[in-house]
C-alpha positions in Angstrom: -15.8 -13.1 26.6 -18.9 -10.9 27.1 -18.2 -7.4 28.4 -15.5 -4.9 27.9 -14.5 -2.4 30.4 -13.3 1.1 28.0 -11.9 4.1 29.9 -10.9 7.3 29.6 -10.7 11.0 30.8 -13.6 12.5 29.0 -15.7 11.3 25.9 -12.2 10.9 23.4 -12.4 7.2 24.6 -15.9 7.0 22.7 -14.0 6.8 19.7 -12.3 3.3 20.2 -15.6 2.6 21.8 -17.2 3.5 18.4 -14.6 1.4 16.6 -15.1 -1.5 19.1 -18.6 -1.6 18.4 -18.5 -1.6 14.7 -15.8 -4.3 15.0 -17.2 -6.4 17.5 -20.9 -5.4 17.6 -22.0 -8.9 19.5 -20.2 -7.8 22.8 -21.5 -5.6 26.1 -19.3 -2.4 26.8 -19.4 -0.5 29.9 -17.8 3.0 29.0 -16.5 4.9 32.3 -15.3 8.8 31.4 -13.2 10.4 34.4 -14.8 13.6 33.3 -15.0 15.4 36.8 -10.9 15.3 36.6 -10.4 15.3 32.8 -7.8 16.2 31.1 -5.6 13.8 32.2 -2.7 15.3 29.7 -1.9 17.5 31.6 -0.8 16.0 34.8 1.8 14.4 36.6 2.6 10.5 35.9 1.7 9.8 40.0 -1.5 11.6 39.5 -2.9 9.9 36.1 -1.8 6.2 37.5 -3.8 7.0 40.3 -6.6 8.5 38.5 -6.7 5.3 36.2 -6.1 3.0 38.8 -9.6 4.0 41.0 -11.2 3.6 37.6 -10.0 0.3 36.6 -11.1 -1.2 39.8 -14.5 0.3 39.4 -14.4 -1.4 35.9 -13.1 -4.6 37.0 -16.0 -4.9 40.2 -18.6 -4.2 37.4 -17.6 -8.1 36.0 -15.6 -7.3 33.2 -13.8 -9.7 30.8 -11.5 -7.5 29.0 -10.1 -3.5 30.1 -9.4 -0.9 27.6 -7.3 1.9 28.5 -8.7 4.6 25.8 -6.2 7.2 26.7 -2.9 8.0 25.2 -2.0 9.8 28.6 -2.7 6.7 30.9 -1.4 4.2 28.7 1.6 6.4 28.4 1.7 6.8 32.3 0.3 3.4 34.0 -0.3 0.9 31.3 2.2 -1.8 33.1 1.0 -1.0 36.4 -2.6 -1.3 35.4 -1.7 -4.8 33.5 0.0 -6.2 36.7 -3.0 -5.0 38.7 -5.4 -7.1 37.3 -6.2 -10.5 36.2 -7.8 -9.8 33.3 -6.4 -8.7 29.8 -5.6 -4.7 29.9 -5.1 -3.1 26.4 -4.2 0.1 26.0 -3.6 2.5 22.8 -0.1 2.6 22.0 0.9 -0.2 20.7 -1.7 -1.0 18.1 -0.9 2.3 16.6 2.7 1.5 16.3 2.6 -1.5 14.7 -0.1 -0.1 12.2 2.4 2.8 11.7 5.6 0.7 11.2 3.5 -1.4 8.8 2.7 1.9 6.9 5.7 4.1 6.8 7.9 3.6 3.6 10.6 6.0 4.8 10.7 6.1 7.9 9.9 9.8 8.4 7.1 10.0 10.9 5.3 12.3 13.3 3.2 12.0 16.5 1.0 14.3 17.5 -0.7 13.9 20.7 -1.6 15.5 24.5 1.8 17.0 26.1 1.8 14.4 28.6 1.7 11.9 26.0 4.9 13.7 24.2 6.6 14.6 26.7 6.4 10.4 28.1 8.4 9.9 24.9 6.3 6.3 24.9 5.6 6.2 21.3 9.2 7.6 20.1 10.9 4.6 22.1 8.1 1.7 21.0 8.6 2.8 17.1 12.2 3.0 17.5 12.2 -1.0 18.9 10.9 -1.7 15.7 12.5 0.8 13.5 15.8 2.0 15.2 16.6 4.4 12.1 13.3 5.9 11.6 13.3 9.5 12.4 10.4 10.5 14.9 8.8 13.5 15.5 6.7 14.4 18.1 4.7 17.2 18.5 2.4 18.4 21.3 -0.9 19.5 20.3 -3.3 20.4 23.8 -6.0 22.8 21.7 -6.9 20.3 20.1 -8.7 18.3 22.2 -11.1 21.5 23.2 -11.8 21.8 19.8 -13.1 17.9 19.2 -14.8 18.1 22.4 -17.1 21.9 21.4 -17.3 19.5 17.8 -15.4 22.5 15.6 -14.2 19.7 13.4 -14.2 21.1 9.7 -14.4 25.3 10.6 -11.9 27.5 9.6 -10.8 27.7 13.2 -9.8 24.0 13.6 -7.7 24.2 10.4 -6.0 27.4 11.8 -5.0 25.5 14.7 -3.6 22.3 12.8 -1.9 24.2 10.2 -0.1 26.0 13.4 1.0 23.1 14.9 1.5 20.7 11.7 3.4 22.6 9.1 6.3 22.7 10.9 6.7 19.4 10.7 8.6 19.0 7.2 8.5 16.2 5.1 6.8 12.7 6.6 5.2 9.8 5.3 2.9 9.0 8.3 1.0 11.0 11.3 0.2 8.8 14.2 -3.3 10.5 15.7 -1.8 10.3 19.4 -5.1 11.1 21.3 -8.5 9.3 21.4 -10.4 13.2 20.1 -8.2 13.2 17.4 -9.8 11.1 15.0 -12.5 13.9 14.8 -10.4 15.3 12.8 -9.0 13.3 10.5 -10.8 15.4 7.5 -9.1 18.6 8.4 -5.5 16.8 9.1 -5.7 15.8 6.1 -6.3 18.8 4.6 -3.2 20.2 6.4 -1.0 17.3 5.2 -2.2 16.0 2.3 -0.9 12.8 0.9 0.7 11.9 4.2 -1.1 8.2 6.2 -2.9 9.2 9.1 -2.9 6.3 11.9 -5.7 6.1 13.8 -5.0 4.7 17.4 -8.6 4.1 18.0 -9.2 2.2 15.2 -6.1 -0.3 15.2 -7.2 -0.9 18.8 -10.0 -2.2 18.3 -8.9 -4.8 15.2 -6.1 -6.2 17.9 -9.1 -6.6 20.4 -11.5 -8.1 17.5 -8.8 -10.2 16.9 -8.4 -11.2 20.3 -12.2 -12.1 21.0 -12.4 -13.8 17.5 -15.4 -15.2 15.9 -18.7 -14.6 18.3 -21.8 -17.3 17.6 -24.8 -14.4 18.2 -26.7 -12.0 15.6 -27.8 -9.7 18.7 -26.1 -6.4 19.2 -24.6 -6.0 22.9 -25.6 -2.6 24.6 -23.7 0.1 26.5 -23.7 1.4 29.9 -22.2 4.7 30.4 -20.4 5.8 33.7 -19.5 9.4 34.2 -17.5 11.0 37.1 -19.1 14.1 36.2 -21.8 15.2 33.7 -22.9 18.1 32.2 -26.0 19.3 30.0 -24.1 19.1 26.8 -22.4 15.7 27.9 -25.5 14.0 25.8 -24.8 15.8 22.7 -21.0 15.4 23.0 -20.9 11.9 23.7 -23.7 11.0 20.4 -21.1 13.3 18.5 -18.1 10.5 19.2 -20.3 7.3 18.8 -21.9 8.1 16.2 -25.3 7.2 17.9 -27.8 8.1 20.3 -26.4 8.0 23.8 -29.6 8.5 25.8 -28.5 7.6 29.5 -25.6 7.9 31.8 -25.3 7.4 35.6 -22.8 9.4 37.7 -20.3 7.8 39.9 -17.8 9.3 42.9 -14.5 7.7 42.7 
């Protein structure tokens, strides 16, 4: 394996990117952001599968080895129709963070927070009650929040605002699942909100199940990225170094 394909909407994929790359630092990535259509969370189920479908092909014709669907919303949406699409291995997001999740909760009390297309799918409800019938799963709906990770608020008064809106409500839990790729961002000020409580990070369990996938790689040399973006603005630069944690210097615009 040499090159992974990682999509998403926007730039919230560039955190499993970021994770990919400190777990697997050897390999090639090609990152593709649907940003001229982003978000996809709020969107019909036809519309995202066929949104993610025009970008996994463009992924797949670039030579891929490996496709990672970085979204919440199209793995929620399209994940089997991408798989049986394709004969390469698709991974999406979902399913890492429920397995890290059932490995974590001690109760059984656990909340989901995520895009409203993502809730509303009801996709990680139904794959943490296959392992866990009797746990009790909330899910709650959080769309400012992306907005806020993307202008890179993180740790202002404004964000915490916002999460204490939509997380004290929640009651008593043992473990948060960080349903969206932008979430991560703001791991700091969730915790602040709930303290004590495990915070899964999709992103991050993704890219352990891929690292353990590709398994040991003979080469010191660090792979590089290319960026595809549907759309690209002045800021998209900043934005996108924000996520990764390191200069992004170069991106190409597509038309899908």
């Amino acid at each position: 394996m040499k090159t992974i394909g990682v999509f998403d909407s926007g730039v919230g994929g560039i955190t499993v990117l970021r994770a990919l790359r400190e777990a697997v630092p050897e390999l090639d990535y090609i990152y593709l952001g649907d940003t001229a259509r982003v978000p996809y969370g709020t969107k019909s189920q036809e519309t995202v599968l066929r949104y993610s479908l025009q970008v996994g092909d463009f992924l797949v014709h670039q030579g891929i080895d490996l496709l990672v669907v970085a979204c919440n919303t199209a793995t929620a949406y399209g994940l089997h129709e991408i798989r049986a699409r394709y004969d390469i291995p698709v991974i999406g997001v979902i399913d890492p963070g429920v397995q890290a999740t059932v490995a974590a909760t001690t109760s059984g009390q656990i909340a989901v927070i995520g895009t409203t297309a993502t809730i509303n799918s009801g996709q990680y409800g139904k794959a943490i009650h296959n392992h866990l019938p009797h746990a009790q799963v909330q899910e709650v709906a959080c769309p400012m929040l992306v907005p806020l990770a993307e202008e890179n608020w993180c740790g202002t008064d404004i964000s915490r605002l916002i999460l204490q809106r939509y997380l004290e409500p929640i009651g008593s839990v043992d473990t948060l699942v960080l349903g969206c790729t932008h979430y991560p961002l703001l791991k700091d000020d969730i915790a602040q909100v709930l303290p004590g409580v495990q915070l899964v990070d999709s992103a991050l369990q993704t890219a352990r199940t891929i690292a353990g996938l590709v398994g040991k790689i003979e080469s010191t040399q660090r792979g590089r990225v290319t960026w595809f973006m549907t759309d690209t603005s002045p800021r998209f630069l900043e934005i996108a170094s924000v996520f990764l944690g390191e200069a992004v210097t170069e991106v190409e615009h597509i038309d899908l």
